[in-house]
LOSE-326256 format. One line per field, with one value per residue (C-alpha): x, y, z; residue in three letters; residue number from 1. Coordinates in steps of 0.05 Angstrom, whole numbers. Example, Ala and Ser with C-alpha at 12.3 -4.5 7.8 and 13.67 -1.06 7.14 Angstrom:
2
X: (246 273)
Y: (-90 -21)
Z: (156 143)
drenmi: (ala ser)
tigu: (1 2)
END
This chain:
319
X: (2107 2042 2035 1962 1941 1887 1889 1908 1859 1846 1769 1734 1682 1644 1603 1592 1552 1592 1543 1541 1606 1616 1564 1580 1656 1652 1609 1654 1712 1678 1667 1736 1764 1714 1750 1679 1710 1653 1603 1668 1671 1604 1597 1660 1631 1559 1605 1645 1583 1570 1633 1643 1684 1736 1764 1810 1877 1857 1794 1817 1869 1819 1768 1830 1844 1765 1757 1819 1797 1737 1755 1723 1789 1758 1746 1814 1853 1813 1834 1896 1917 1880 1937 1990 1972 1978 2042 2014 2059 2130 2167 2144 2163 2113 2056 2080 2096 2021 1987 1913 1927 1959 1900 1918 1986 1953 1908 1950 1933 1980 2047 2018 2009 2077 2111 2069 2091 2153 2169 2134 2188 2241 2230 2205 2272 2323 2336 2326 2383 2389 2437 2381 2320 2353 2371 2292 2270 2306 2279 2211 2219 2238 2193 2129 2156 2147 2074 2049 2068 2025 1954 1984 2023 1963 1918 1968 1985 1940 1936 1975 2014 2094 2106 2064 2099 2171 2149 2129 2195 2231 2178 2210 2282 2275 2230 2293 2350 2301 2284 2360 2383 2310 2337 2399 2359 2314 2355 2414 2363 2295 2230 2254 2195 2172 2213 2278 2272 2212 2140 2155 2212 2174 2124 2173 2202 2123 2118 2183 2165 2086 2114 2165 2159 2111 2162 2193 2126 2120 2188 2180 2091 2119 2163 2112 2064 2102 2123 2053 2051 2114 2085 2143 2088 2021 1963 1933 1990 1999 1932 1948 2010 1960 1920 1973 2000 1931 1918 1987 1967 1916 1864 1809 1827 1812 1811 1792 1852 1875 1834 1824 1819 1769 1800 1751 1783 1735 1755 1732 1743 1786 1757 1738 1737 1676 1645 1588 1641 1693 1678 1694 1748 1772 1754 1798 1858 1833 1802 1742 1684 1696 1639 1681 1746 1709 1687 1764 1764 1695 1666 1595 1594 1530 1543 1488 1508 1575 1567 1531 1589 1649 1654 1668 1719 1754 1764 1801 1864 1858 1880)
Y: (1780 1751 1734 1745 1768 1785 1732 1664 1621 1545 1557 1498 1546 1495 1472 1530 1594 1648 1698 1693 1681 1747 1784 1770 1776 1842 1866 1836 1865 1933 1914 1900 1966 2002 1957 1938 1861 1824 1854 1831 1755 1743 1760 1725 1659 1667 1665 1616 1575 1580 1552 1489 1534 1553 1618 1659 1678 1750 1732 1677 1717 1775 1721 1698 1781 1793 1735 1752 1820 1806 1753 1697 1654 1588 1618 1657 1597 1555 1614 1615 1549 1536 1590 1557 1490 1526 1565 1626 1649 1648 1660 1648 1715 1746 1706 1739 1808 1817 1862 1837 1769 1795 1786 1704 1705 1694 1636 1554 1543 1599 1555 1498 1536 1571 1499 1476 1531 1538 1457 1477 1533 1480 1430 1485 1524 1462 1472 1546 1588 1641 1691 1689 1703 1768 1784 1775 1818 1870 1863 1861 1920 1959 1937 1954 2021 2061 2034 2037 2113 2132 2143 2194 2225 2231 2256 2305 2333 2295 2240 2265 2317 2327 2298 2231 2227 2233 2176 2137 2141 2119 2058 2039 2052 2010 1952 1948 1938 1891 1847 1843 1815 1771 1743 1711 1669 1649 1628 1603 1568 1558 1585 1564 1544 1572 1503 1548 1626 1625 1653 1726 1708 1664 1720 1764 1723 1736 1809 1830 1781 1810 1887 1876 1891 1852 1810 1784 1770 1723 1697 1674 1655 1581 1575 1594 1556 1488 1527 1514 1439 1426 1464 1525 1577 1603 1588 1653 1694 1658 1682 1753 1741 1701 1765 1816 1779 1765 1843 1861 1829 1865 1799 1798 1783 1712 1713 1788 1801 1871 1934 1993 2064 2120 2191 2213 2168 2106 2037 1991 1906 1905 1867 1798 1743 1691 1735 1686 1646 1675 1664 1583 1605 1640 1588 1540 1579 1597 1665 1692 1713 1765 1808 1808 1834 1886 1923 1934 1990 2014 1976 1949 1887 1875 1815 1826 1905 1877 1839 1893 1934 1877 1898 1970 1955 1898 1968 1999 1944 1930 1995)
Z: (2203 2190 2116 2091 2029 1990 1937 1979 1997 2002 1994 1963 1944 1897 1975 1990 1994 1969 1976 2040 2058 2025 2055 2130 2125 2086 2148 2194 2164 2168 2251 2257 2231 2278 2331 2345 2356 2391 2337 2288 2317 2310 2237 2222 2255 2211 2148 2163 2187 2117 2080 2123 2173 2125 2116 2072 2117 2122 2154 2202 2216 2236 2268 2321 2323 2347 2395 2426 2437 2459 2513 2473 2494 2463 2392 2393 2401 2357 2296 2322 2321 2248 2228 2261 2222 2164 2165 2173 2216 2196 2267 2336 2345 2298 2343 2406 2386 2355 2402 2377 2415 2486 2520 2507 2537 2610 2584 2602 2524 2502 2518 2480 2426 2423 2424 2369 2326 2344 2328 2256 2249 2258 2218 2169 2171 2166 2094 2094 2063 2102 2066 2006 2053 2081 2007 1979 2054 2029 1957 1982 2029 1965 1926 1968 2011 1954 1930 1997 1987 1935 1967 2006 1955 1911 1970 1986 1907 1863 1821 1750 1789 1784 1849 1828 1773 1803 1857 1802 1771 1835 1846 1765 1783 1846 1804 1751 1806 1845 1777 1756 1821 1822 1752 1773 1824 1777 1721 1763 1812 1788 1818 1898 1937 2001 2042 2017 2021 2065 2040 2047 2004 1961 1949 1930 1872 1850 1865 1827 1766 1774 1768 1705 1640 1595 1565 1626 1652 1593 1595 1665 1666 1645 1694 1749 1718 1731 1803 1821 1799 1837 1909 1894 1878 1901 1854 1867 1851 1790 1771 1781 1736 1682 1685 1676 1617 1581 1595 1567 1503 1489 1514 1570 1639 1670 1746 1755 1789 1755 1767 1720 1739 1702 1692 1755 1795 1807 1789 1757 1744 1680 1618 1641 1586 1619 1674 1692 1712 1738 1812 1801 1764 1827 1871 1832 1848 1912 1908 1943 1899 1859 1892 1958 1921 1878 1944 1968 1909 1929 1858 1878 1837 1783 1736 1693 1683 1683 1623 1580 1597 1575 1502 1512 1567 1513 1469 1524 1528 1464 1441)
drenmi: (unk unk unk unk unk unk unk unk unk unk unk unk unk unk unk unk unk unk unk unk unk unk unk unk unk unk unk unk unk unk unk unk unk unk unk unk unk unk unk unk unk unk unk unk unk unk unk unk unk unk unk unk unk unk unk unk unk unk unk unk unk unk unk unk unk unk unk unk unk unk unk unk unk unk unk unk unk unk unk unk unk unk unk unk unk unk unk unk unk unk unk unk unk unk unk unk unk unk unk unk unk unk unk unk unk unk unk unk unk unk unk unk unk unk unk unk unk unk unk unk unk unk unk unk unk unk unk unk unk unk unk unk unk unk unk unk unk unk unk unk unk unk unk unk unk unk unk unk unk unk unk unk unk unk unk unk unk unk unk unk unk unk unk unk unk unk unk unk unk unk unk unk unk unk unk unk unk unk unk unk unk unk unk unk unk unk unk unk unk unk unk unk unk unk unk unk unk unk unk unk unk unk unk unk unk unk unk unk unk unk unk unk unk unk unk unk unk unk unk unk unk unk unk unk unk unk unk unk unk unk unk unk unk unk unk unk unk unk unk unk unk unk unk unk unk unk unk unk unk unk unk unk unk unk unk unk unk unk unk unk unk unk unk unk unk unk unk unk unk unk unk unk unk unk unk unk unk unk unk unk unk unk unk unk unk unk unk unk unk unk unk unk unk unk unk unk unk unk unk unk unk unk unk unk unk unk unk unk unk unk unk unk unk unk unk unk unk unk unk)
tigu: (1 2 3 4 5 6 7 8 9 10 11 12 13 14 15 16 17 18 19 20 21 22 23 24 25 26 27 28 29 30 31 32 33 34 35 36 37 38 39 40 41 42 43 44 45 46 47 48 49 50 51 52 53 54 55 56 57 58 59 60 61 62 63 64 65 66 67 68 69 70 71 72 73 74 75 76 77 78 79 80 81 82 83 84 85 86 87 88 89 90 91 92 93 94 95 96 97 98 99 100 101 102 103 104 105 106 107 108 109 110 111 112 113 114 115 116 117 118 119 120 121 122 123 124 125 126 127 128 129 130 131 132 133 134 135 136 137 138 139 140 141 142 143 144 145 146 147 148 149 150 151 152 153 154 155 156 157 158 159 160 161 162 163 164 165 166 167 168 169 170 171 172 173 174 175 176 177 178 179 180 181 182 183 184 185 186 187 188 189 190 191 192 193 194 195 196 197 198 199 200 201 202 203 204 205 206 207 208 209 210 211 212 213 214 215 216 217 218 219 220 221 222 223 224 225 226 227 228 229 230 231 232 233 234 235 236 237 238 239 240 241 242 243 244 245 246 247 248 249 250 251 252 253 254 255 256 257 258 259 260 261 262 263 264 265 266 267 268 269 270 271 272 273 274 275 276 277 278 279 280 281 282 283 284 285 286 287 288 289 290 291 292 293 294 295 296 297 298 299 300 301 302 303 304 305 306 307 308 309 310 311 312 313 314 315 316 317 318 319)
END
């Protein structure tokens, strides 16, 4: 499986134009669900022409996706292989079996590239433990079947109806046997780095601490905290967990990670504690601007409006 997410990133966003960056992707992005991909490539290429030719995983991930669709062999392999240098791709496998880059499996390059990544995968996996990483796949097939459920169970019966809340109830009985079995890693263990149990399995020590109960957030936020100083943890997700906590106590967010929800069913970007800044403050934990992750939940993002609207969102998790 190839592991992108929203929040990693190894943007040094202090050179460059985030702006833009954000503009052009977000349109590409758009392109590329249309499966419009030569419209998609070239908007991906003007953003990236505009952070040094960086790019968040999601988007060089979709870059390789469009080239290779639309023939543009040079360009595909050039995303392609930027992923495989970074570990994007866990298992050869996962490469081959992607449908979006069959039209490079005729090209002399595609070999080359297979070799490369699969010599990465083993080195990478020589001091994986194996037994653990099909325990945490498990754990994080649990843990996100049921949330990936919801949109349609609320299309289908409505946000606060019985059959929303009964889901909801399974997604909390799952979260409690996934947290008790994630706690005897942890404490027997440590915080195990992505050289052990993989990244999906790394993740998941993340996403089962992330979707606890405010105390074991806290318990463990230390611990992940001096994860990311050793290399064991993402600093991204630790933001999200930073958030969660600050928002559990009743404080303004930091990285605008956590968004709210209004009773008519628009969202909105939870309090934020230093909004003029919050896009460095992303950027130094490698999140795109702020602007760019708003518009995943449809929130057009205003700073100024923003601002005038902070201390009347405070009220709301400070209650």
């Amino acid at each position: 499986m190839l592991l992108v997410s929203l929040c990693v990133s190894s943007l040094s966003w202090a050179q460059v134009n985030q702006q833009k960056y954000a503009e052009y992707s977000g349109i590409a992005d758009s392109l590329f669900k249309l499966k419009k991909y030569s419209e998609a490539a070239d908007n991906y290429t003007t953003s990236f022409s505009y952070s040094d030719w960086k790019a968040t995983p999601n988007h060089r991930y979709q870059a390789g996706a469009a080239n290779a669709q639309a023939g543009r062999m040079d360009s595909a392999f050039f995303h392609v292989n930027r992923m495989i240098v970074r570990d994007l791709f866990e298992d050869t496998l996962d490469l081959i079996k992607d449908t979006y880059f069959t039209p490079m499996h005729t090209d002399v390059r595609w070999k080359s590239s297979l070799n490369t990544l699969k010599a990465k995968q083993e080195v990478r996996e020589k001091e994986y433990d194996r037994p653990l990483i099909t325990a945490l796949k498990e754990i994080h097939h649990t843990d996100q079947l049921y949330r990936q459920q919801l949109d349609s169970i609320e299309k289908q019966f409505g946000r606060n109806s019985n059959e929303m809340k009964a889901h909801w109830k399974k997604i909390q009985k799952a979260d409690k046997a996934n947290l008790k079995v994630i706690r005897k890693i942890i404490d027997k263990r440590g915080w195990l780095g992505p050289n052990v149990i993989g990244q999906e399995g790394n993740m998941t020590l993340f996403l089962v601490i992330q979707h606890s109960d405010l105390k074991t957030q806290q318990k463990y936020l230390p611990m992940m905290r001096d994860a990311v100083q050793k290399g064991n943890a993402d600093a991204s997700e630790l933001a999200l967990l930073e958030d969660r906590v600050n928002i559990g106590i009743g404080q303004p967010q930091i990285y605008g990670s956590q968004i709210g929800r209004k009773d008519d069913g628009t969202y909105y970007v939870i309090a934020l504690k230093d909004p003029d800044n919050v896009d460095k403050l992303r950027a130094s934990v490698g999140l795109e601007p702020i602007a760019q992750y708003a518009s995943y939940f449809g929130i057009t993002w205003d700073l100024e409006q923003y601002k005038k609207e902070v201390p009347e969102l405070i009220k709301f998790i400070s209650k």
